[in-house]
C-alpha positions in Angstrom: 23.0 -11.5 43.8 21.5 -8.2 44.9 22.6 -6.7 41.4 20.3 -9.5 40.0 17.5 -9.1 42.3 17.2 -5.6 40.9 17.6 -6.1 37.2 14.7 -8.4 37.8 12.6 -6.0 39.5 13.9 -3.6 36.8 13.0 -5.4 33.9 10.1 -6.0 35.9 8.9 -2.6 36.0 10.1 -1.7 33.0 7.8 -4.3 31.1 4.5 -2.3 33.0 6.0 0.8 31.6 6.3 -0.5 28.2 2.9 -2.2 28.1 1.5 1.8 29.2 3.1 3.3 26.9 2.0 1.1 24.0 -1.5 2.1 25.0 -1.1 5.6 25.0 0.7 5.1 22.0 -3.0 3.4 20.7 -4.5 6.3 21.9 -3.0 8.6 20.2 -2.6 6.8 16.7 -6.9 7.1 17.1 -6.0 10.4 17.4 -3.3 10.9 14.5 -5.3 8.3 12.1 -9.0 9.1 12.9 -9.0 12.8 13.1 -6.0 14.2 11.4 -4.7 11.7 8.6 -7.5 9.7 7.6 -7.1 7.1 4.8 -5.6 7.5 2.6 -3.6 10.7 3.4 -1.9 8.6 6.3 0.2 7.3 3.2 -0.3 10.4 0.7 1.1 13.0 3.3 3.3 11.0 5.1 1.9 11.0 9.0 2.0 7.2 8.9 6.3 7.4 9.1 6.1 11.0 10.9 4.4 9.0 13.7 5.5 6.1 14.0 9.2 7.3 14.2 7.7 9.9 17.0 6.0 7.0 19.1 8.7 4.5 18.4 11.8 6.5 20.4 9.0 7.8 22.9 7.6 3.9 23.8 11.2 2.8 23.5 12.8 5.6 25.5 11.0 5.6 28.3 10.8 1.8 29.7 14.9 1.9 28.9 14.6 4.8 31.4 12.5 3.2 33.8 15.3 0.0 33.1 17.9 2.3 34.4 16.6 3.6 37.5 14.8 1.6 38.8 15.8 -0.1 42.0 13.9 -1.9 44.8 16.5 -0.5 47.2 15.3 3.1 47.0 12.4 4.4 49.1 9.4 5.1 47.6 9.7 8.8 47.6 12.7 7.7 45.7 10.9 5.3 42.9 8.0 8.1 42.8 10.4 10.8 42.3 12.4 8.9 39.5 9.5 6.9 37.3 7.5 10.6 37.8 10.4 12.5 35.9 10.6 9.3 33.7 7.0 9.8 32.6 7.0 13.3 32.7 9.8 13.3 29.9 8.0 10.7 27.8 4.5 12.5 27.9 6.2 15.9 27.1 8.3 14.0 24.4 4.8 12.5 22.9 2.9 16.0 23.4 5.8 17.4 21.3 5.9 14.9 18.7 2.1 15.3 18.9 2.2 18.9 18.0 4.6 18.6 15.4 2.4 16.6 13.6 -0.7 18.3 14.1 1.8 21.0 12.6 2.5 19.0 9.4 -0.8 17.8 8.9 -2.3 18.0 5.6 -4.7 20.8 5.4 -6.3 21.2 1.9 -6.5 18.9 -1.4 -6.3 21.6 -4.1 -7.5 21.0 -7.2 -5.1 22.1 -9.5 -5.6 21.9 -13.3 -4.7 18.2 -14.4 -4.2 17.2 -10.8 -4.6 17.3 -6.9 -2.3 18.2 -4.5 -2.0 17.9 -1.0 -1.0 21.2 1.2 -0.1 20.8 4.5 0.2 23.8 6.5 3.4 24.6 6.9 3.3 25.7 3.1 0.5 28.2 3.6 0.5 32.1 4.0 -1.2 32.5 7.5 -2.5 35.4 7.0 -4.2 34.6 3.2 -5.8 31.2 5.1 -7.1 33.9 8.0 -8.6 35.5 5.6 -10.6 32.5 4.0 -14.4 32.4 4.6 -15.5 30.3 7.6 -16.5 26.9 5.0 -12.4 26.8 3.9 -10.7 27.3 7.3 -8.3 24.7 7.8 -10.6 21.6 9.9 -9.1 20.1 13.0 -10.5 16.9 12.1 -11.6 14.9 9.1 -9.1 15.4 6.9 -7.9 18.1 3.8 -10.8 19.9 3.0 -11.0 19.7 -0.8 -11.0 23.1 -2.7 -10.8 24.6 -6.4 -8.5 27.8 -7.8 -10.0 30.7 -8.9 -8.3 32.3 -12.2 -6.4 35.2 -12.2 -7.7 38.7 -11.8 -5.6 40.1 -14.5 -2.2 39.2 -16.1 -0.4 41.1 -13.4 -1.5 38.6 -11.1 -1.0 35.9 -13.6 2.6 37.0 -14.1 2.9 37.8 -10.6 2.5 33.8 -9.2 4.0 32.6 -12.8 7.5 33.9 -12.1 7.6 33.3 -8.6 6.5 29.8 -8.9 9.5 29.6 -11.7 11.7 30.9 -9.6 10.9 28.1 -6.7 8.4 29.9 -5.1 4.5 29.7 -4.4 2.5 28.3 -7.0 -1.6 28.5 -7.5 -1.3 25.8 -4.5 0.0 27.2 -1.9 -2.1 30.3 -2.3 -4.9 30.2 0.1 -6.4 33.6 -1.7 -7.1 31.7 -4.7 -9.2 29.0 -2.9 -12.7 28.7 -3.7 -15.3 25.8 -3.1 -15.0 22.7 -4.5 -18.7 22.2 -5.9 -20.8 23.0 -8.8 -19.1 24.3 -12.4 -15.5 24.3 -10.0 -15.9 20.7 -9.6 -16.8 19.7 -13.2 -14.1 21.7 -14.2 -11.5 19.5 -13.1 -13.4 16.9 -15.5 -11.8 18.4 -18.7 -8.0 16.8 -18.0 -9.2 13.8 -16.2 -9.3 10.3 -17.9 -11.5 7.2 -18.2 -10.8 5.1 -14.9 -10.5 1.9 -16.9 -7.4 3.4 -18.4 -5.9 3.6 -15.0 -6.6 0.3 -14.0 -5.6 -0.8 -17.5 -1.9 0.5 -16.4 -2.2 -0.5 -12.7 -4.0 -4.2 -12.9 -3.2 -4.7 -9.3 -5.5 -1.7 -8.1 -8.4 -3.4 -10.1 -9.4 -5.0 -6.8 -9.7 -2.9 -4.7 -11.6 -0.7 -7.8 -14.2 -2.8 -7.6 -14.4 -2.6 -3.9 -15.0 0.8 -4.1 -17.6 0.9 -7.1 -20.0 -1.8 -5.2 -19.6 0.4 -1.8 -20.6 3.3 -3.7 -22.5 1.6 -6.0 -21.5 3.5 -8.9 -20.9 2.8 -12.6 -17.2 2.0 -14.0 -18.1 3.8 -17.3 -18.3 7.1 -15.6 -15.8 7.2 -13.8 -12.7 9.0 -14.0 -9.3 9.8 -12.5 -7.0 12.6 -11.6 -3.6 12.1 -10.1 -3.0 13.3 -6.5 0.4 15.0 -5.9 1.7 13.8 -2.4 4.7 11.8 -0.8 3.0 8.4 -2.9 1.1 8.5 -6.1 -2.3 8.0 -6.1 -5.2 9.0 -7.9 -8.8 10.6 -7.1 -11.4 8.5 -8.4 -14.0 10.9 -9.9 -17.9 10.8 -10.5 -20.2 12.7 -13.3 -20.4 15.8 -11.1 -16.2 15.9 -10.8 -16.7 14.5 -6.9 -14.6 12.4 -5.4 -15.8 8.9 -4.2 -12.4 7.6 -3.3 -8.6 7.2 -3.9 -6.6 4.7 -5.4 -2.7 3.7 -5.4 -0.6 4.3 -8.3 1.0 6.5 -10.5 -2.0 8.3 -12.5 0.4 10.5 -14.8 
C-alpha cells in the first residue's frame, strides 16, 4: 500500500515535471526555429530532426527521473536535493544540445554556379570567415546570409581549390575568402544557369500550390520567374526574380 501511495505521488510529480519541460522545450524551439533555422532551412539543413531528437531524450529523461526518485517519505531537503540535481541535469543536457545546434547551424547560402548550397559552420575555415568584412559575418539570427563566389585570382588558385575539391576536400563553398555580396551583376549572374519556374512546377505539379501562394504574397509575375536548386539535406529550389533575388523556396528536386 505505501509502495502505491508513492508511485502515485510519483507519477504525480512526474506529470508537473513533464508539463515544464514541454514548455521549455516551446521556448526553445522559438529559439531554434525563429532565430537560427527559419523556414525553410529547418528542413534544408536538418535542425528540425537535430532538435527534436535533442528535446525528445531531454523532456523524456528527466520526468523518468523525477519518476524514480521521487518519494513523499523523504524530507523536503530530501525532495529539494533530488528534483534540484534532476533539473540541473536536464537543463545542462538542453544547454548542451542547445549549443550543439547553434554549432551546426546553417551559416551562409552560397551561390554556387548552377546552384545554392547551404554551409553550416562546421565546414568553414575560422580564420578565412574572421577575416570577412563586417556585412558577411556569420548572423546569430535570421538565418544563412546569402552570398556569391568571386573567380579566381589566377590559375594557381584555380588549380589550387580544383584538385583539392577532387581529392575530397574544400570546394568554392566552403571557402569563406571567396565570398562576396550577393547583389548587383553577382546576383544576376546566377541568372545564366537558372530555368523558367513553370518548368519546375511542370515536373513537380504538387509544388504548384503553394507556387501560387508565394507569387500573390509577393505579388510577382510567373513569367519571370526562375529557379535554382538548393544543395541541402532535402531538395528544394530558390525561386528567383529579374534581378537574380530570392523571393522564396520551394520543395523538390530542381536538377
Amino acid at each position: 500500500m505505501a509502495e502505491f501511495s508513492r508511485l502515485r505521488a510519483a507519477f504525480k510529480a512526474a506529470a508537473i515535471h513533464l508539463l515544464c519541460s514541454l514548455v521549455v522545450a516551446m521556448f526553445a524551439g522559438a529559439l531554434v526555429f525563429g532565430l537560427w533555422f527559419p523556414y525553410p532551412y529547418r528542413e534544408l539543413a536538418g535542425g528540425r530532426e537535430l532538435f527534436l531528437l535533442i528535446v525528445a531524450v531531454d523532456v523524456i529523461c528527466g520526468p523518468l527521473l523525477t519518476l524514480v526518485l521521487y518519494n513523499p517519505a523523504k524530507s523536503r531537503s530530501e525532495l529539494w536535493r533530488d528534483l534540484g540535481l534532476v533539473a540541473l541535469i536536464q537543463l545542462g543536457a538542453l544547454g548542451y544540445g542547445l549549443h550543439v545546434v547553434w554549432q551546426v547551424r546553417p551559416v551562409y547560402l552560397v551561390q554556387e554556379v548552377d546552384r545554392f548550397k547551404v554551409i553550416a559552420l562546421p565546414e568553414l575555415d575560422a580564420v578565412e570567415v574572421a577575416k570577412l568584412p563586417t556585412a558577411l559575418q556569420p548572423r546569430w539570427r535570421g538565418g544563412p546570409l546569402t552570398v556569391a563566389i568571386r573567380a579566381p585570382k589566377d590559375i594557381k588558385e584555380k588549380n589550387k581549390v580544383l584538385f583539392e575539391s577532387i581529392e575530397g576536400g574544400r570546394d568554392y563553398a566552403e571557402r569563406a575568402e571567396f565570398y562576396l555580396p550577393y547583389e548587383g551583376d553577382m546576383a544576376l549572374k546566377s541568372l545564366k544557369n537558372s530555368k523558367p519556374l513553370a518548368e519546375f512546377l511542370h515536373k513537380q505539379p504538387t509544388q504548384e500550390t503553394a507556387a501560387r501562394e508565394l507569387i500573390a504574397e509577393k505579388r510577382l509575375d510567373m513569367a519571370q520567374l526562375h529557379y535554382l536548386p538548393v544543395v541541402g539535406r532535402q531538395d528544394w529550389v530558390a525561386v528567383l526574380d529579374v534581378q537574380g533575388q530570392i523571393q522564396g523556396f520551394l520543395k523538390g528536386d530542381g536538377f
